[in-house]
N, C-alpha and C positions, 0 to 999 in steps of 0.2 A: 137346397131346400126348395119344394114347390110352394109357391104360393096360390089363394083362391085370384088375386089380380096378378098375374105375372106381368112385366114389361111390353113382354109378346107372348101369342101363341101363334105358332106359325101354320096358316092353315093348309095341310095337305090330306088326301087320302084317298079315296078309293081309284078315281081317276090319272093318281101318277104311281098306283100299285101297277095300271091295267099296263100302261105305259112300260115301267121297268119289266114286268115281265116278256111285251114283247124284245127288251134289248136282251134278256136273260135267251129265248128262245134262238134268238137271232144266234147265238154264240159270239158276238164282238162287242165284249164287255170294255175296253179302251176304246182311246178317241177315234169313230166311226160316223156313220151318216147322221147321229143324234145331235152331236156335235156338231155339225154343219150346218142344219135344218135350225139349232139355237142359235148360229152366229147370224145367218142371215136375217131371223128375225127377230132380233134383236138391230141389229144395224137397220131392219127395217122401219122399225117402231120407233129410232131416234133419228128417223133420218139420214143416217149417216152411210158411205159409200162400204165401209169394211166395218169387220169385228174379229175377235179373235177372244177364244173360249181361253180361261188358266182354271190355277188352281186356285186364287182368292184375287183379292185386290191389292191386297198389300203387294203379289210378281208381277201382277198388273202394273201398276205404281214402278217397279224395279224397272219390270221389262220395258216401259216407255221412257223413262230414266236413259236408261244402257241404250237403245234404239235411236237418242236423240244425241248420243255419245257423253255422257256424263259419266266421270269415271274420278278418277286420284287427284282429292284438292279442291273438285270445281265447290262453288259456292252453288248453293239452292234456295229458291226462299221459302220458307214455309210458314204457313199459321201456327202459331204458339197454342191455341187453342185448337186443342183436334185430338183424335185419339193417335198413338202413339206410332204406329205402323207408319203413318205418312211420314215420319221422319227419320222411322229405320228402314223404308227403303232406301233412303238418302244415304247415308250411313251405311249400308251393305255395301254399298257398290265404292266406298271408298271416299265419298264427299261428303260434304259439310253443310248442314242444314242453316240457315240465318234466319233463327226464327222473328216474327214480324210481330206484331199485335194485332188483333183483331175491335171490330167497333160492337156497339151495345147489339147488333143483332145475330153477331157471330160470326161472320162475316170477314174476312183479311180487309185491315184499315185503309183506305186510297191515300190518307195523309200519310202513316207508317209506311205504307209501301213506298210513296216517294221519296220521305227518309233516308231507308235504306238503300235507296239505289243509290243516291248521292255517294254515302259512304262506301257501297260495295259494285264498284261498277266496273266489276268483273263477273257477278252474278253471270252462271250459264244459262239457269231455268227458274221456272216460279211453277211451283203447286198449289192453285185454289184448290180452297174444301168445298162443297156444297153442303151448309150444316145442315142436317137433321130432318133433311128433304125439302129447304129452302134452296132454292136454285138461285144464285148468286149471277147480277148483268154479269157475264163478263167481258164485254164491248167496253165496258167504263174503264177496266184495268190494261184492256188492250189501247186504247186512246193513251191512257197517261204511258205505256214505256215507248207510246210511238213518239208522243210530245219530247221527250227525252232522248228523242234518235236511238233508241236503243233494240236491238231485234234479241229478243228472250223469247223463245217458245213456253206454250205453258200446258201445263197438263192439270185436266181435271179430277180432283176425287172426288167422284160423285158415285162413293160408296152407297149413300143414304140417298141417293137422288133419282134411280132407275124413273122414269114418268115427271118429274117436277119441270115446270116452263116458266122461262124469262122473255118477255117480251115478241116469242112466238118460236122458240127456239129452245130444241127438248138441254138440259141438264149433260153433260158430257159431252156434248156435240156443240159446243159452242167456239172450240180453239180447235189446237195440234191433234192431241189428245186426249179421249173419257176413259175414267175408269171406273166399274160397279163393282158393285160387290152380292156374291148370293146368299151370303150365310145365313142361319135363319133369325135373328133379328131384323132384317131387311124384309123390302115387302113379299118377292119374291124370292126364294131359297131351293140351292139344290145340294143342303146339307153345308159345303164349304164350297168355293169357288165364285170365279171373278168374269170376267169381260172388260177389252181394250177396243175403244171404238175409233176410228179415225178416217179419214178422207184421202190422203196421201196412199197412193198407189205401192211407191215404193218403200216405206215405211211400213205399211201393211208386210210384206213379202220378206223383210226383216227380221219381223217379229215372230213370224210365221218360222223361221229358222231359229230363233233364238228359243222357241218355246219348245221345240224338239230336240233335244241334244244339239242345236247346231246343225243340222240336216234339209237341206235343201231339195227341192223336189223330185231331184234325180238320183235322190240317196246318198252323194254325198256329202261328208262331213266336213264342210267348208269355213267352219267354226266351233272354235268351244264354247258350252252353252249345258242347262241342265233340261231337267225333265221338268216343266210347268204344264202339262197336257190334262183338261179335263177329260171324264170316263163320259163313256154313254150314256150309262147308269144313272150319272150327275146329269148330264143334257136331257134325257129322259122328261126327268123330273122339272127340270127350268122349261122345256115348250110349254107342258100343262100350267106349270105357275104364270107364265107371260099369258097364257090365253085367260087368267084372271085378271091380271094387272088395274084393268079399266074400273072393275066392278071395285079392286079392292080401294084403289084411291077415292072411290067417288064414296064409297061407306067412311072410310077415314076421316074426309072431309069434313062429311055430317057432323061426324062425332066430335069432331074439334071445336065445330062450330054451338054443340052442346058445351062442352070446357069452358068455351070462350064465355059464354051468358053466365055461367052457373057461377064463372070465377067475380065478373062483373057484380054479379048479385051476392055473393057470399065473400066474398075474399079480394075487393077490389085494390087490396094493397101490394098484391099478387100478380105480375102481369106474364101475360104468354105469350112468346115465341111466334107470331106470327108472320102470315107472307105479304109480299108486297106487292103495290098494284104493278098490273102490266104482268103479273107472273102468278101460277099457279103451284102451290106447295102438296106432296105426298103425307105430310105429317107423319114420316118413319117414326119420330121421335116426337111426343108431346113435351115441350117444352117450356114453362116456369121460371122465373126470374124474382129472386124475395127478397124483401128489402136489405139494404147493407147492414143496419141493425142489427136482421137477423143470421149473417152469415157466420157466426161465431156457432148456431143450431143448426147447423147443414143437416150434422152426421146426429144430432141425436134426432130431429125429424123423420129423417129416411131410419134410422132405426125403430122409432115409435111405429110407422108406417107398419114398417114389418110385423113386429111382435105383435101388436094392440089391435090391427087391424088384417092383418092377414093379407096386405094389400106393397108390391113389390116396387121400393122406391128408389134410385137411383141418380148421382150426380148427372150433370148435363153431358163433359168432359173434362181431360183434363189442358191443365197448362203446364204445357211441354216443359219449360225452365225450372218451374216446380219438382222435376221427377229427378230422383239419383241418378238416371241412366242419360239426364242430358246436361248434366253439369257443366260437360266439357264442352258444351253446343249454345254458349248465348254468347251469341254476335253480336244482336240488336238487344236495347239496355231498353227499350219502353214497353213495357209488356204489363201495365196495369192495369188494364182494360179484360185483359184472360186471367189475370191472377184474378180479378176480381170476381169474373164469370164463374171459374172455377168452382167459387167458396158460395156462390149465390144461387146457382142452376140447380134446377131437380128435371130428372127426366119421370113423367107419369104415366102408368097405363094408357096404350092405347093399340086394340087389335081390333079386328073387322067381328070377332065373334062377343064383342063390349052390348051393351045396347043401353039408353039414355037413363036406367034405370042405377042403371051399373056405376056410372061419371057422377051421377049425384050422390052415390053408397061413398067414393073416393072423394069428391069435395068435401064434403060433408067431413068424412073421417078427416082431410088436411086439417078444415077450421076448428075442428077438435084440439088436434094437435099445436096447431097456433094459438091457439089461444091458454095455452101452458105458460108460453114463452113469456 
């Protein structure tokens, strides 16, 4: 169903038609010089030494998983609260997610984490989320498993976080490994597809073989491994969107900061998802938070939303332990903090083609709807 406010509209068009048609002319429709031209500048824009083009973020997630040698058994830790992929790349490859709890901003808990490591201190690796284009320190999580004498590499999902900053330091780029994601809910989109960003030389060179059948620069096949290659066609399309990137956070921004007033003024029971000092947020995801009261009306709000207003409303995420398919996956027992996020978060419109007109048509219709309850 289209809605008149959808969640996103992703903005593309004439200038990544111009684009794919030179890869169309070019004849090398697979991964070619478009793909190279994306990794670098990408790796350039977060600072970072490498990049490496996939197919989404979830083989992203795999591929630095497998790269770091995580395989049959190992323990992983992940946020309970996250969308689902971060935990079945854990699970593809044969290991075991320990899911954690996250704190009220969304965020993987530093008390939970310390938690778990007591009990699981076998732990191979830890995956931060970056929720929702909050860029999460993570200096803070690297301090506590050093306190602990403990060397866990960690990998970022910083699907939703392509441009957000902590402390002066872009979003993926702050550990081992980052990884984005392009699909078109995110800011930039090249239809599906990912990006792994990292520093380590030999790690790069890797993954670089893992993403190719296993194929090494000299053609041979020095490894089993699948086809994770993005097309040109995809890369294409991600230069033009990166060379938006700037304009599109800085409009988001604004917009947010409309949200933030109107909620203040009309709905101050209602609070939003905001970034923290010292760091700068994307706002991928407008983010809301209602009271516990209300969390028993999640789902007929986001449904009123729909129908009465034409306007497309959806949960925050989910909690992992919550879902049938990870029943078999709770390690860690304190997860009341995501259970609770779960039933209480709405994600609300918010695309660069919104304009302040728009954000009060949407508060407006919330306060409607609240005030049923």
């Amino acid at each position: 169903m289209s809605y008149k406010y959808p969640l996103i509209k992703p903005s593309v068009g004439t200038e990544e038609l111009k684009e794919i048609e030179k890869v169309f002319v070019s004849g090398w429709l697979t991964q070619g010089p478009y793909v190279k031209k994306f990794e670098e500048q990408i790796a350039n824009y977060v600072k970072a030494k490498y990049a490496v083009a996939v197919t989404s973020c979830t083989t992203a997630l795999y591929l630095s998983l497998k790269v770091l040698g995580i395989g049959e058994g190992d323990k992983v830790i992940v946020p309970d609260f996250t969308f689902p992929a971060t935990a079945n790349a854990v699970i593809e490859l044969g290991a075991k997610p320990v899911l954690v709890d996250v704190n009220e901003d969304c965020g993987l808990d530093l008390n939970e984490l310390k938690r778990a490591l007591y009990i699981h201190k076998d732990v191979k690796a830890l995956i931060l989320v970056h929720p929702f284009g909050h860029a999460l320190d993570v200096k803070l999580y690297e301090e506590m498993i050093s306190e602990l004498n403990l060397d866990i590499p960690i990998i970022e999902d910083a699907a939703t976080a392509l441009g957000s900053i902590c402390n002066g330091k872009f979003a993926g780029n702050m550990s081992n490994i980052g990884c984005f994601s392009f699909h078109p809910r995110k800011l930039i989109t090249t239809g599906e597809g990912g990006m792994i960003v990292l520093n380590d030389e030999e790690l790069y060179e890797k993954i670089r073989v893992l993403r190719d059948h296993g194929k090494d620069k000299s053609g041979t096949f020095v490894t089993n491994s699948l086809n994770f290659r993005m097309s040109d066609i995809q890369a294409a399309i991600g230069v033009v969107q990166l060379s938006k990137l700037e304009k599109k956070i800085e409009k988001r921004r604004k917009l947010a900061e409309v949200y933030h007033k109107l909620l203040r003024d009309v709905l101050p029971h209602i609070n939003p998802l905001k970034e923290k000092q010292g760091c700068r947020s994307t706002y991928q995801s407008y983010i809301v938070r209602l009271p516990q009261k209300w969390s028993k009306y999640q789902n007929f709000i986001i449904n009123h939303m729909r129908k009465e207003y034409n306007i497309e409303v959806q949960i925050g995420t989910y909690a992992l332990h919550m879902l049938p398919a990870f029943k078999d996956f709770i390690v860690n027992s304190y997860l009341s903090m995501s259970e609770n996020l779960s039933k209480t978060t709405l994600t609300l419109p918010l695309y660069e083609g919104l304009e302040e007109e728009d954000i009060e048509y949407i508060v407006h219709s919330l306060a409607l709807v609240c005030k049923i309850l």
